[in-house]
C-alpha positions in Angstrom: 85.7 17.5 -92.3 86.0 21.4 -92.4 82.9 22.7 -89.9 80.1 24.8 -92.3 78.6 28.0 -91.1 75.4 29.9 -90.3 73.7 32.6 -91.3 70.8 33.7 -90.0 68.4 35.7 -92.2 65.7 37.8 -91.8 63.7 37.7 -95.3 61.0 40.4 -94.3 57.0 40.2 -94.4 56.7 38.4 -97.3 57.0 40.3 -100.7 60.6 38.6 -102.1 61.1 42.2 -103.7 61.7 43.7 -99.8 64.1 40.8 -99.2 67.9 42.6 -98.9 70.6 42.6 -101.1 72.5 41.0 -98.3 70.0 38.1 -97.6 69.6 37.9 -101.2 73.5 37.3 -101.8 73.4 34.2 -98.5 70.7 32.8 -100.1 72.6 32.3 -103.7 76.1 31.1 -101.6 73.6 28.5 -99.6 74.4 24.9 -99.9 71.7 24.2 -97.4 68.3 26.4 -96.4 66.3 26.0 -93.5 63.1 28.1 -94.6 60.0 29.0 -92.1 56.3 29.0 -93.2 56.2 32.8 -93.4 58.5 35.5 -95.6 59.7 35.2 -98.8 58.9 31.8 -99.6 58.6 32.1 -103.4 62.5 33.0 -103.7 62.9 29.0 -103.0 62.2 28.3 -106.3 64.6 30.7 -107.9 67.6 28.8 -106.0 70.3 26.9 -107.5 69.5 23.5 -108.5 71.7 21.9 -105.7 70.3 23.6 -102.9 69.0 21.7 -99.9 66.0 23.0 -98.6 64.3 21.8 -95.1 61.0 23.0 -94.4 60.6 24.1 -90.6 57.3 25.7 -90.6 55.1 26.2 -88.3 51.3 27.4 -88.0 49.0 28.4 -85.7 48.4 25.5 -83.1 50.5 23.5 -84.9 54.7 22.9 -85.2 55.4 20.5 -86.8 59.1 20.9 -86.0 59.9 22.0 -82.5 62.4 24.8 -82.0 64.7 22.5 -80.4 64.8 20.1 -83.1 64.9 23.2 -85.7 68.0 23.9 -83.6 69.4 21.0 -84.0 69.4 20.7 -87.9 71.0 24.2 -88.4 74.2 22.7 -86.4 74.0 19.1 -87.7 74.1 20.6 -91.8 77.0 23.2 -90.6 79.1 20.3 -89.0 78.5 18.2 -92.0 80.4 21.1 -93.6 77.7 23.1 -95.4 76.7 26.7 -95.4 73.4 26.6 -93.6 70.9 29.8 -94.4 68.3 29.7 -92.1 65.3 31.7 -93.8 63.2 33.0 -91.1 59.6 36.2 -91.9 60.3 39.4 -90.8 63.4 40.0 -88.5 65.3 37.2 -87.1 65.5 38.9 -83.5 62.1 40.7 -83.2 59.9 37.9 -81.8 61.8 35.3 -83.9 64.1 32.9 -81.6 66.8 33.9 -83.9 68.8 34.5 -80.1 67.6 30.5 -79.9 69.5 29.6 -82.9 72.7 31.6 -82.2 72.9 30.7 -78.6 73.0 26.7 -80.0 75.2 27.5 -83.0 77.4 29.1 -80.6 77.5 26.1 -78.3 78.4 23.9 -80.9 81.2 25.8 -82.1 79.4 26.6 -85.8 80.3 30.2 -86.9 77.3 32.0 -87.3 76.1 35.4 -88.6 73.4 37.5 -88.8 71.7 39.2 -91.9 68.7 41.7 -90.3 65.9 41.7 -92.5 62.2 44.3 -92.4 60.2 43.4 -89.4 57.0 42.9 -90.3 55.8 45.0 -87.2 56.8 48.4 -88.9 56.8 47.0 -92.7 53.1 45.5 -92.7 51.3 48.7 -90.9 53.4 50.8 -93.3 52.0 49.1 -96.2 48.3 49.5 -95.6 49.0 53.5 -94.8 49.4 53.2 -91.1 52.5 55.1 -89.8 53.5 53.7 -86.0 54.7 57.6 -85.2 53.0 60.6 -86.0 53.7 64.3 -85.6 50.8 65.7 -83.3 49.6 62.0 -82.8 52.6 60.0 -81.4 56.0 59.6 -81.2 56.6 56.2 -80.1 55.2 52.3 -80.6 56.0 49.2 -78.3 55.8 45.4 -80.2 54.6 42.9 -78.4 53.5 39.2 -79.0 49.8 38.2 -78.8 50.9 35.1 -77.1 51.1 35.3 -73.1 54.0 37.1 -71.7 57.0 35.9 -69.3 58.7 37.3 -67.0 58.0 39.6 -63.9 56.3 42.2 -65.7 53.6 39.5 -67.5 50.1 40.1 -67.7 48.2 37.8 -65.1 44.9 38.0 -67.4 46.0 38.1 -70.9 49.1 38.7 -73.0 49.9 42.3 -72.7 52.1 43.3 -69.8 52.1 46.6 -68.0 53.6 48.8 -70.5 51.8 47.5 -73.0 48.2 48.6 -71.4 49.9 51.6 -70.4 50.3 52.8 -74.3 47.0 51.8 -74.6 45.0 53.4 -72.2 47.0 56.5 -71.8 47.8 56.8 -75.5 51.8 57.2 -75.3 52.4 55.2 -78.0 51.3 52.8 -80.7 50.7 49.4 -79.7 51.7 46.8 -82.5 51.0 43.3 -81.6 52.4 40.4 -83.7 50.6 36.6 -83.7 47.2 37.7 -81.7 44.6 37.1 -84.0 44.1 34.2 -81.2 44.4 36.3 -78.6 41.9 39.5 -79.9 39.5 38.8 -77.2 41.9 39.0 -74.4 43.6 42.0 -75.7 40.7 43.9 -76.1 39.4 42.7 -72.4 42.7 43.4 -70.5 42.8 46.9 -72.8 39.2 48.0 -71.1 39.6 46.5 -68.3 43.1 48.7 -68.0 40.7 51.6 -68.9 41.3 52.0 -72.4 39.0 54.3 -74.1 36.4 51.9 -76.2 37.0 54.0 -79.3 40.7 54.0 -79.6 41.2 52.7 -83.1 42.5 49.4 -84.0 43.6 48.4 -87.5 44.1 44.4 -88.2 46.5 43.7 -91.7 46.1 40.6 -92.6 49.0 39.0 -95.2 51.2 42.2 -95.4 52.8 43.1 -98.2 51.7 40.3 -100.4 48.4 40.1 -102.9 46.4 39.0 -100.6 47.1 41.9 -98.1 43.7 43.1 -96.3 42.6 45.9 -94.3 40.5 45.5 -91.0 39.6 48.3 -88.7 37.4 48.7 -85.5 37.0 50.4 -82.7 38.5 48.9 -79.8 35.8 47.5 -78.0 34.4 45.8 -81.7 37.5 45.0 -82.7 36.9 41.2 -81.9 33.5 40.5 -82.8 34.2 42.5 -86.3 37.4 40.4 -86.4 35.8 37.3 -85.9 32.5 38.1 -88.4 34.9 38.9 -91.4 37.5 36.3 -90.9 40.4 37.5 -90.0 43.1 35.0 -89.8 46.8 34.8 -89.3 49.3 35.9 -90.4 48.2 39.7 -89.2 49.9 42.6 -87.3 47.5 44.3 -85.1 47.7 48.3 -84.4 46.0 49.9 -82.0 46.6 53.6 -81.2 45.1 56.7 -82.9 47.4 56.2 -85.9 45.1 53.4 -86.7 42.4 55.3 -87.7 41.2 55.3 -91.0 41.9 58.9 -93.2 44.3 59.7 -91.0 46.6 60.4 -94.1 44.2 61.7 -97.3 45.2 61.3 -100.6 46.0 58.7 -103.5 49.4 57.7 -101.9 47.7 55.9 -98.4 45.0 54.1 -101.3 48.0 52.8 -102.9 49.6 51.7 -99.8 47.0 49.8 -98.8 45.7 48.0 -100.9 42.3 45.8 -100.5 40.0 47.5 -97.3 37.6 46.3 -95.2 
């Protein structure tokens, strides 16, 4: 039997209409779709009737499917000879594993390709009116994930390494942190611990680019306690930096943008 192939898809932060033309054109040729929790999950009903899909996703606390195992299925359906799409939020390769699932279609000899899609950690601020650079404000943001960093330059008390805090508590750059809702507390501590000014701004957007999208800002040494009092839950992108105040841009087009505030 003729070996299938891969392709690995970023579908965005969520809205189907920011998927790419691209993805879009995988997702129709797909015999077989490996879809996450997150992204464009309403384009699975507008699939072709013969389409396999296998649901891999994973919450908070909870996966279901380990990556391993997720791993595993892409190269077992593109063996069996199918075209596998692997539907994965945001950008396969920006906090994603997407390098997972190449490095083990790679190893099994499965051709495999990569569509980019919007990362969520530039499209999500973006929608709510929150630009990551600003002239006269900044010119430069650093992603990070809320869960604890590896590696030598880790943080020993918290998630955020070294240059992380240093964006924060000299103001360099916009900080962006993806997944740490969880990990708000420890954020915040390591950020004024680090020396952080206690009023820096912090902006948390909770379901980007979808109906539901909400709006939740504090200062940094609230940002928390006001998290935790309104409910905040994942998925969210967290911004903190000066661009994450509120009115920094006036006007009709940022109340547009972002939608329901808090």
């Amino acid at each position: 039997m003729t070996t299938g192939r891969v392709t690995l898809v970023g579908g965005g932060p969520g809205a189907v209409d920011l998927l790419t033309v691209r993805a879009w054109r995988a997702l129709q040729a797909a015999d077989v779709v490996v879809a996450d929790r997150l992204g464009p999950v309403e384009i699975l009903a507008e699939l072709p009737p013969h389409v396999r899909v296998v649901d891999v996703g994973k919450e908070p606390g909870r996966h279901p499917v380990p990556q391993e195992r997720i791993n595993e299925l892409i190269v077992e359906h593109a063996l069996a000879g199918a075209h596998v799409v692997r539907l994965k939020g945001g950008d396969p390769f920006v906090l994603g594993r997407g390098g997972e699932e190449v490095l083990a279609c790679v190893a099994a000899g499965v051709p495999v390709e990569v569509v980019p899609g919007i990362t969520s950690a530039v499209a999500v601020p973006g929608l709510a009116g929150i630009p990551l650079t600003h002239r006269g404000v900044t010119t430069g943001f650093h992603v990070v994930s809320g869960h604890c960093a590896a590696g030598p330059t880790a943080g020993t008390s918290g998630p955020l390494d070294e240059a992380a805090l240093s964006c924060v508590r000299f103001g360099t750059a916009t900080l962006v942190v993806l997944m740490g809702v969880r990990s708000l507390g420890a954020i915040v501590a390591q950020c004024l611990a680090a020396g952080a000014d206690p009023g820096t701004p912090v902006a948390m957007v909770e379901n980007g680019s979808t109906p539901e999208q909400r709006v939740t800002r504090a200062r940094l040494d609230e940002a928390a306690g006001v998290a935790a009092a309104r409910g905040v839950r994942s998925p969210a992108v967290v911004v903190i930096g000066h661009v994450a105040a509120a009115g920094l841009l006036e006007g009709t087009s940022e109340r547009r943008l972002a939608g329901a505030g808090v």
